[in-house]
C-alpha positions in Angstrom: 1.3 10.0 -8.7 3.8 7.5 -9.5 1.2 4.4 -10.9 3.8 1.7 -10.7 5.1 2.7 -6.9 4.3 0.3 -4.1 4.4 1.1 -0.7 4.7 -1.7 1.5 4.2 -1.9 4.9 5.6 -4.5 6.9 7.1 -5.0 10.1 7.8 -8.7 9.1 11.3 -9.3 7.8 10.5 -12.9 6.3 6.9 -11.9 4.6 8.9 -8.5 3.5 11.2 -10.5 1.5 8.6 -12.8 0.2 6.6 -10.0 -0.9 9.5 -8.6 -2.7 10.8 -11.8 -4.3 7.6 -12.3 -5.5 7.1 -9.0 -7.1 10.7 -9.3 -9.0 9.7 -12.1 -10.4 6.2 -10.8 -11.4 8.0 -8.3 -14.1 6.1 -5.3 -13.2 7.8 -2.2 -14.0 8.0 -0.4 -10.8 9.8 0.6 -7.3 8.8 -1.0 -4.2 9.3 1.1 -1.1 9.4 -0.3 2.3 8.4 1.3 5.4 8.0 -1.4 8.6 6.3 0.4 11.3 3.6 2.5 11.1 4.7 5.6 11.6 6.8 5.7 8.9 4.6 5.1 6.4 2.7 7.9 7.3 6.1 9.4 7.3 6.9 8.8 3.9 3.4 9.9 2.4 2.9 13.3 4.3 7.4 13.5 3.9 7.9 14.0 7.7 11.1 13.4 9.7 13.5 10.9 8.1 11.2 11.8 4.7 11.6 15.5 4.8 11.9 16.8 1.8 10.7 14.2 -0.2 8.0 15.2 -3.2 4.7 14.3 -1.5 3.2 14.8 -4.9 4.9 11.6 -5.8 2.4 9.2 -4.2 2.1 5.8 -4.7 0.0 3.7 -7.0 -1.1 1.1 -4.3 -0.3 0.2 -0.7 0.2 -3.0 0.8 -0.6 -2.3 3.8 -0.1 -4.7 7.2 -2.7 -4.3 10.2 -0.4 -5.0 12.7 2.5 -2.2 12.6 4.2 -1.5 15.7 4.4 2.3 16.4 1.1 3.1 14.6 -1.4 0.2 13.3 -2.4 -0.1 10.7 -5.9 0.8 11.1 -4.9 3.9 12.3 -2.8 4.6 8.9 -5.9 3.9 6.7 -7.5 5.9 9.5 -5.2 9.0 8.6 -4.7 8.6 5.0 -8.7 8.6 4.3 -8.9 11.6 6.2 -6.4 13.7 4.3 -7.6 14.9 0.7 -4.0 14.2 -0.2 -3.8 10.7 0.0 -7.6 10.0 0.7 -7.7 8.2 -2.6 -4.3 6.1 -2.8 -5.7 2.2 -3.5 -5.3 0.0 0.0 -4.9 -2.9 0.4 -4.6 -4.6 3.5 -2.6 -7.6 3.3 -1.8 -9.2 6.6 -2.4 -12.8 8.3 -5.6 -11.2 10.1 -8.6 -13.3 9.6 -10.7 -12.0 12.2 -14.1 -10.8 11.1 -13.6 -7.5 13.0 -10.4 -6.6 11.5 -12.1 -7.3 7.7 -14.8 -5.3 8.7 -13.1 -2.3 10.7 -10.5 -2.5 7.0 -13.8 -1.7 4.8 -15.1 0.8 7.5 -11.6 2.8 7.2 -11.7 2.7 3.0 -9.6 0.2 2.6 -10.0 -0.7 -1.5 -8.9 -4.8 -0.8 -8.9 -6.9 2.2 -6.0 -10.0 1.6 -5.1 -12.5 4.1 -1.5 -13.7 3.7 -1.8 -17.7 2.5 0.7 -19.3 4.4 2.2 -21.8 1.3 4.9 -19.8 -0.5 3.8 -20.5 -4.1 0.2 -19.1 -3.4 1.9 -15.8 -1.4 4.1 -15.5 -4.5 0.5 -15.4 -6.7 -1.5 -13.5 -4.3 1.0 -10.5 -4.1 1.2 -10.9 -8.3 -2.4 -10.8 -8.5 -2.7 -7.8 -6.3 -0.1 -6.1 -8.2 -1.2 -6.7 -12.0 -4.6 -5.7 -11.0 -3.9 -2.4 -9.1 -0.8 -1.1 -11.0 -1.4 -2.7 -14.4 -5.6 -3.0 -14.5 -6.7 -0.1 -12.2 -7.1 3.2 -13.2 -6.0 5.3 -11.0 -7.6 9.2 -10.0 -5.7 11.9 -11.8 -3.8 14.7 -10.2 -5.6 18.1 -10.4 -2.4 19.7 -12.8 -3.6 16.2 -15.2 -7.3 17.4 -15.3 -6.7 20.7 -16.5 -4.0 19.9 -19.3 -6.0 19.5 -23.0 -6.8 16.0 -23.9 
């Protein structure tokens, strides 16, 4: 598992580019990949279709993770990802305008790790994203792959 990989996914071109701009200038060593529609993040994880052939091995260190996705929400992502013992323990966090109880609950219900609401002023989008990244790709620890565990300490 790649620790410093982000997956975001966002259907949202201006919040894309916010959340990008704002992780450049956070200095985090790392790669952001963007998937904007459901279905292809679970594309990109599982390496189906346009991600064929891609190392599924290489998993990310966190997602960022929009609830509403065209294609396939983003409920139903989490929904899949918990259910698969490949990605069941990826970090989420679910970062989206959504403040409605339901949605915060149905996120925690799913396994999400982090429920975010989007701040609409730019400056505290900028530090929300920065926060969320120096905790769960600097911080976090994250579980180790089964070929880790059984190499010597």
């Amino acid at each position: 598992m790649s620790k410093k990989t982000i997956l975001l996914a966002e259907d949202n071109a201006d919040d894309e580019a916010l959340t990008l701009r704002a992780l450049r200038k956070s200095k985090l060593d790392g790669e952001t990949v963007v998937v904007r529609d459901g279905a292809e993040a679970l594309d990109y994880l599982f390496g189906m279709n346009h991600y064929a052939g891609r190392d599924t091995k290489d998993l990310p260190g966190v997602i960022l993770l929009d609830l509403k996705l065209p294609k396939v929400d983003g409920k139903e992502v989490l929904r899949r990802l918990r259910a698969d013992e490949r990605t069941h323990h990826i970090p989420v966090v679910i970062f989206t305008s959504s403040r409605e109880e339901q949605d915060v609950a149905d996120g925690f219900a799913l396994g999400c790790n982090s429920y975010v609401c989007k701040p609409v002023n730019y400056e505290r989008f900028a530090e929300a994203v920065r926060q969320i990244a120096s905790y769960w790709l600097g911080l976090n620890e994250i579980v180790p792959s089964a070929a880790e565990l059984g190499k010597p300490g």
